[in-house]
MARBA-754290 format. One record per residue (C-alpha): x, y, z; residue number from 1; residue in one letter. Coordinates in pm, 1 decimal, padded with zeros to 6 digits. Example, Ala and Ser with C-alpha at 12.3 -4.5 7.8 and 13.67 -1.06 7.14 Angstrom:
<atoms>
        c1        c2        c3  num  residuo
   01230.0  -00450.0   00780.0    1        a
   01367.0  -00106.0   00714.0    2        s
</atoms>
This chain:
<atoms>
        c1        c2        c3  num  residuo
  -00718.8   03340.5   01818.4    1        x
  -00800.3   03496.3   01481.3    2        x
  -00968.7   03401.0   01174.3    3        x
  -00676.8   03114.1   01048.0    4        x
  -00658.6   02956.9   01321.8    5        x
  -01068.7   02877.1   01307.6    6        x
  -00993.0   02788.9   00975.9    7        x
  -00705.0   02546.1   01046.3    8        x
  -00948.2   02392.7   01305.2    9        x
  -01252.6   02333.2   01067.6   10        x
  -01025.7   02202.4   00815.4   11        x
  -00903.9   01931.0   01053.7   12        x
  -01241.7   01867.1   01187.3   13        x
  -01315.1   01857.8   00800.2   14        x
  -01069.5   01577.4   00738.7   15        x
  -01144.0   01356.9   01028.4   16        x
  -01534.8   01343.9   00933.1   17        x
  -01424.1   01244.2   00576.9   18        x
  -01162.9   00941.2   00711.8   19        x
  -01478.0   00836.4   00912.3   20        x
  -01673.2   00810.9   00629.5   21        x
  -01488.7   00639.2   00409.6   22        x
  -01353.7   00411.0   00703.0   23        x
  -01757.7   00330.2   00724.1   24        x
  -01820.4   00294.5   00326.4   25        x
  -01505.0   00041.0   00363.6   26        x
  -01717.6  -00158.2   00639.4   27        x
  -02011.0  -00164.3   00520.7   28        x
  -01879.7  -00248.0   00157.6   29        x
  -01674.6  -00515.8   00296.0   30        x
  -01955.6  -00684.2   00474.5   31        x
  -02195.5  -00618.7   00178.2   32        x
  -02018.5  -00780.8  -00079.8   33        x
  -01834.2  -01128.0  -00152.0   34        x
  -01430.7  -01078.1  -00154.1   35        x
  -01521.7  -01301.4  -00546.2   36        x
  -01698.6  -01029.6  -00618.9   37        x
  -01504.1  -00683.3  -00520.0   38        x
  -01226.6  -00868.1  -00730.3   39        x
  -01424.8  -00966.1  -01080.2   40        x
  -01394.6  -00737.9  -01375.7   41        x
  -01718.0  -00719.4  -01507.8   42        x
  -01644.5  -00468.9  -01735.4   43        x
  -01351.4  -00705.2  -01851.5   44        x
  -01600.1  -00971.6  -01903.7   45        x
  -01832.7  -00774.5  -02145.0   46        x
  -01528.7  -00669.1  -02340.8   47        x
  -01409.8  -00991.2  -02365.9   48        x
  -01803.5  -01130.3  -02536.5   49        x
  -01781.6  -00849.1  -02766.5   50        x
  -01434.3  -00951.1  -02913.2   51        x
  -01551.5  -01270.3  -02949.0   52        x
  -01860.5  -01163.0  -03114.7   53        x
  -01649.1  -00986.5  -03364.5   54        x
  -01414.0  -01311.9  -03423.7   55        x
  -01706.8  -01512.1  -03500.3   56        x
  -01921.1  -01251.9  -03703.4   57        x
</atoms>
């Protein structure tokens, strides 16, 4: 076997320990938060007070 092949090995190993990990971020995230709450746009909300702010001012 030479040096690629090593290196075609690692790589795989590489990407099967980063699936796992994201497979158990997606778990633990899942059972962490609400399904309400993965799917709010906070960010949308804090837009949508300044706008108004800026109507009314």
């Amino acid at each position: 076997m030479d040096t690629w092949n090593y290196i075609e090995y690692a790589a795989w190993g590489l990407s099967a320990l980063f699936g796992l990990l994201i497979v158990i971020d997606w778990i633990k995230v899942d059972t962490t938060y609400s399904e309400e709450m993965l799917t709010s746009s906070r960010e949308g909300e804090l837009e949508a007070m300044t706008e108004k702010h800026r109507l009314e001012g």
